[in-house]
C-alpha positions in Angstrom: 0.0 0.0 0.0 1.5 3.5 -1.2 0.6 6.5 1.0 0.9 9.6 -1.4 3.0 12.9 0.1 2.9 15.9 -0.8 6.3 17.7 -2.7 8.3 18.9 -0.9 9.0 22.7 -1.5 11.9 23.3 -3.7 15.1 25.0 -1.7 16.3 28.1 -2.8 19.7 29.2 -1.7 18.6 32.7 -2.6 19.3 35.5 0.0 17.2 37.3 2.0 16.0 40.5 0.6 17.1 43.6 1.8 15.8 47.2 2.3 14.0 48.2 -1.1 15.8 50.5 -2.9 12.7 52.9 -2.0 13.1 52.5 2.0 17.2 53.3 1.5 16.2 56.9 -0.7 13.7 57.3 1.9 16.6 57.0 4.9 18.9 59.0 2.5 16.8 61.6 1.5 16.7 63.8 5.0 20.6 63.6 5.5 20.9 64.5 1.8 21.5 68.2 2.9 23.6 67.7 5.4 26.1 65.1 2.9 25.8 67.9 0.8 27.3 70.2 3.4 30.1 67.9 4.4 31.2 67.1 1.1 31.4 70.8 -0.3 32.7 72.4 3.2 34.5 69.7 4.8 35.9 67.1 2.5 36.1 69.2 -0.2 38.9 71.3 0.9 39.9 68.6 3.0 40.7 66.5 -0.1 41.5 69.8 -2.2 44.9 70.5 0.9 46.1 67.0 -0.1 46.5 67.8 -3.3 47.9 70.8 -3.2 50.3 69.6 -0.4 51.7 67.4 -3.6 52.6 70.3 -5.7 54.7 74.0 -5.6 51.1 76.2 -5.0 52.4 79.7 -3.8 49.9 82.8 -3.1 52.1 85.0 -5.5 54.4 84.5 -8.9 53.9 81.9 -11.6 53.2 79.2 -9.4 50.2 80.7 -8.2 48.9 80.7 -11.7 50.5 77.5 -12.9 51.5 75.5 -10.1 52.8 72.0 -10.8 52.9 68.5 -9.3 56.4 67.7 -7.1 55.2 64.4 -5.5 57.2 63.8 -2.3 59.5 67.1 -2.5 57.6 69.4 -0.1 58.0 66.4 2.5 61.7 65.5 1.9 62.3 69.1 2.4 60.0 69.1 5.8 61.6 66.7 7.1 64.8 67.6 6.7 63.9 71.6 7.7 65.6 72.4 10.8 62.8 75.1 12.0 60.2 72.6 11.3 61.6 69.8 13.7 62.1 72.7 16.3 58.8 73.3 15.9 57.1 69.8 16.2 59.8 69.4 19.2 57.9 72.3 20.8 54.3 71.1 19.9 55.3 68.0 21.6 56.1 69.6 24.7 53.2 72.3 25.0 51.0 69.1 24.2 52.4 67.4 27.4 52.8 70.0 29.4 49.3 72.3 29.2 47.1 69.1 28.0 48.0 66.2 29.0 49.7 66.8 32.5 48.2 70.3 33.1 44.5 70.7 32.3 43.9 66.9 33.1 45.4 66.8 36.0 44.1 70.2 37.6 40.7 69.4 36.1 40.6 66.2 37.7 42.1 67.8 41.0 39.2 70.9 40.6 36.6 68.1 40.3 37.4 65.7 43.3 38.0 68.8 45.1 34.1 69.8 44.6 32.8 66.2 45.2 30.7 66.5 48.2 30.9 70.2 48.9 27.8 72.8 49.1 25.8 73.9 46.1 27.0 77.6 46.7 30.7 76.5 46.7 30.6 74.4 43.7 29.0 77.2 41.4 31.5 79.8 42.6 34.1 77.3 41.2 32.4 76.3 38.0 31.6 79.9 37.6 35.3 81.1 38.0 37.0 77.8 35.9 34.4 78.7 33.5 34.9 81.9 32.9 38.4 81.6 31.3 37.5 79.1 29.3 35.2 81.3 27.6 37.0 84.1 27.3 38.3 84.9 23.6 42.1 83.4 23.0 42.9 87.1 22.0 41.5 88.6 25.5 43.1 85.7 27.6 46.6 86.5 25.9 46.2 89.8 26.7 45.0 89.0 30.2 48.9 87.1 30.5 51.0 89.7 28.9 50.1 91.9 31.3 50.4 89.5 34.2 54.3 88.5 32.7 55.3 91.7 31.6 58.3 93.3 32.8 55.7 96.3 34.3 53.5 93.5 35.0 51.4 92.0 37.5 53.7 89.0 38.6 56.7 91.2 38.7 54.9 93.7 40.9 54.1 90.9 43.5 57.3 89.4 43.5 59.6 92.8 43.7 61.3 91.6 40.6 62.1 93.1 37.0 61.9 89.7 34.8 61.0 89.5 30.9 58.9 86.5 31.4 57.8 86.4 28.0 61.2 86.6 26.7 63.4 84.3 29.1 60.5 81.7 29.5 58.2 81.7 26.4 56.9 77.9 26.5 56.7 78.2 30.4 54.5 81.1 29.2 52.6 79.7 26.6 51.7 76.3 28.9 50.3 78.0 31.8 48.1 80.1 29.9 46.9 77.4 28.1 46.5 75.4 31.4 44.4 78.4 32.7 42.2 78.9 29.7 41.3 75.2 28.8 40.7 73.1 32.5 37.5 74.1 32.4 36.4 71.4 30.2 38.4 68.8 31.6 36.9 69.8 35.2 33.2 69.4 33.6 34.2 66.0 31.7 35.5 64.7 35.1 32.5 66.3 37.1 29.9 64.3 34.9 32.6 61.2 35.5 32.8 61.5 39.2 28.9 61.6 39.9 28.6 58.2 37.9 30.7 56.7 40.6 28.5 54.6 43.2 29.0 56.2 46.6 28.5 53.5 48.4 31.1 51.8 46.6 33.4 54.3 48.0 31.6 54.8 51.4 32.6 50.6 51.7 36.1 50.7 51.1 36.3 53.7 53.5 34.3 51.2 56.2 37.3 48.7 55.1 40.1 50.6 56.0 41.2 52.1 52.5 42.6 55.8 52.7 41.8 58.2 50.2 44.5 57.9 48.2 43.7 53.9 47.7 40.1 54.6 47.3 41.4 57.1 44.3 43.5 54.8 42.3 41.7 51.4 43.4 38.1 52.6 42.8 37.7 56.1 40.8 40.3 56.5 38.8 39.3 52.5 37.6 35.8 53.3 37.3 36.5 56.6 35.4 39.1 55.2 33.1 37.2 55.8 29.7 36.0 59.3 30.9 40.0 59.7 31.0 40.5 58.1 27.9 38.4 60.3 25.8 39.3 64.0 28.0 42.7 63.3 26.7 42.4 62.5 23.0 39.9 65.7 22.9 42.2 68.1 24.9 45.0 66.8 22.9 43.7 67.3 19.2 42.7 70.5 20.5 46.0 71.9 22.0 47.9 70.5 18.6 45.8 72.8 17.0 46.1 75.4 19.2 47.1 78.9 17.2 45.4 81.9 18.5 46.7 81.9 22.2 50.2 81.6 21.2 50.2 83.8 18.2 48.8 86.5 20.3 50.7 86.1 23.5 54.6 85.7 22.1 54.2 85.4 18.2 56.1 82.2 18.1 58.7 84.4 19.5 61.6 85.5 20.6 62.8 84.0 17.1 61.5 80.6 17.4 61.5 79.8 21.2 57.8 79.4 21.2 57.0 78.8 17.1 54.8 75.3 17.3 54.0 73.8 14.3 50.8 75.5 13.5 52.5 78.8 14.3 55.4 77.7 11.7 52.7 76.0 8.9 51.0 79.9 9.1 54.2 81.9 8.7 55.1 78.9 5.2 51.7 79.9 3.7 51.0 83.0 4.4 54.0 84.6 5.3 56.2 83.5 2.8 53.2 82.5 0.6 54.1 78.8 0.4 51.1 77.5 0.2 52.0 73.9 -1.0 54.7 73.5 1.5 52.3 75.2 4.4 49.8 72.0 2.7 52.4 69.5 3.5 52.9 70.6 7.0 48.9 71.0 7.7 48.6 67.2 6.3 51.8 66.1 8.4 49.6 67.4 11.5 46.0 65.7 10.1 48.4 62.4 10.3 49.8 63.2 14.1 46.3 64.3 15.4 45.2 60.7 13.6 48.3 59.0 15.4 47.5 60.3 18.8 43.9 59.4 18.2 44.1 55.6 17.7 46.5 55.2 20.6 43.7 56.9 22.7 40.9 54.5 21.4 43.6 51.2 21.3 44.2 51.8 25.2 40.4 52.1 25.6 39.5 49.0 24.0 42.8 47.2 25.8 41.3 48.4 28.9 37.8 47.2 27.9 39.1 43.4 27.5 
């Protein structure tokens, strides 16, 4: 006796369908504005600085009408430019010195500092920390010059008649920047701190633990990403940093103070070099880049 079945369906090994091409124009077609933005005012001269990093562009003279294409030669000539390793030498230590051991540090110090302490008290601080940070780059230089001056403010409190700005211009340069820009690691490690359970912290006092072991067993450990990220922002932000210095010392005296920004300004506009001020701009892109995947590696190596 044969019992009849039905057919199996046939198999298809064909894959499911994705979005319809009408649901993708539909997701597309708000941000279409905004791509359009990017593209024309961000990568557009973006893309357009590489290029011109590759050839002999200059503001002025026959170049500036008919530049051509030199390939590598504005960066063999960077990187053999004595001024410009000067430079990056000093970049890497205003970088250190105001970012990543001055306004993180104080920040964090202004923030544990305020932990616990009256509503009254912690505005007056904000308020104070704040207001620096706001202030223009071109006021704030001009709030230091008169502080360091030889008729100025620190000289008059200390009975002495010292050229700070000329015998210590990155000394200079770094506290000003410290003073301007701890602001916003004292708010990024304000938000940081009030995620941390207090009675987490209230039970290792109970145990025996001192502050300082409550601060590097528990905090700082439980804060570690808000640190992560406060110094991969302050960072690309103070190897950027033009206006403070320009203002304050001029890259000056000669080129005690002259960071790389400071020197890429005075190739291409100076000097008109606008190719080789291209080649130093893209030499920074590839730092700021540099700095930021170490930040984000040690992030994730701390997340496993």
């Amino acid at each position: 006796m044969t019992i009849a079945t039905a057919p199996a369906p046939p198999a298809t090994d064909a894959p499911p369908r994705g979005p319809s091409r009408r649901g993708v124009l539909r997701w597309l077609l708000p941000l279409g504005p905004a791509l359009l933005l990017l593209a024309l005012f961000l990568a557009g001269p973006i893309l357009w600085s590489v290029y011109i990093a590759f050839t002999n562009e200059t503001l002025t003279g026959s170049a500036s009408v008919n530049s051509q294409f030199v390939g590598l030669a504005n960066f063999v000539k960077l990187f053999g430019d004595p001024n410009f390793l000067n430079s990056f030498l000093l970049t890497f230590v205003f970088v250190i010195g105001s970012a990543v051991i001055g306004q993180n540090t104080l920040g964090l110090i202004i923030a544990l500092l305020q932990r616990g302490r009256g509503r009254v008290t912690r505005s007056v601080v904000n308020g104070v920390v704040i207001a620096a940070w706001v202030v223009p780059e071109v006021v704030a230089a001009a709030c230091w010059f008169s502080f360091l001056a030889e008729e100025g403010t620190l000289n008059s409190i200390l009975g002495l008649s010292q050229e700070w700005l000329y015998t210590a211009p990155m000394l200079a340069v770094i506290l000003a920047n410290i003073w301007r820009g701890t602001a916003f690691s004292m708010l990024v490690y304000s938000a940081a701190l009030s995620e941390v359970p207090a009675d987490l912290v209230e039970a290792a006092a109970v145990d025996g633990a001192g502050p300082g072991r409550r601060l590097l067993h528990i905090t700082l450990p439980l804060i570690r990403r808000s640190i992560m990220a406060n110094l991969m922002l302050i960072t690309l932000q103070t190897l950027a940093s033009f206006g403070l210095i320009y203002a304050l010392t001029g890259g000056g005296p000669g080129t005690a103070s002259q960071t790389t920004p400071l020197y890429m300004y005075e190739q291409a506009f100076r000097y008109f070099e606008i190719g080789y001020g291209s080649a130093i701009a893209l030499v920074m892109l590839v730092i700021g880049a540099l700095f930021s995947l170490v930040y984000l590696r040690l992030i994730k190596v701390e997340d496993t």
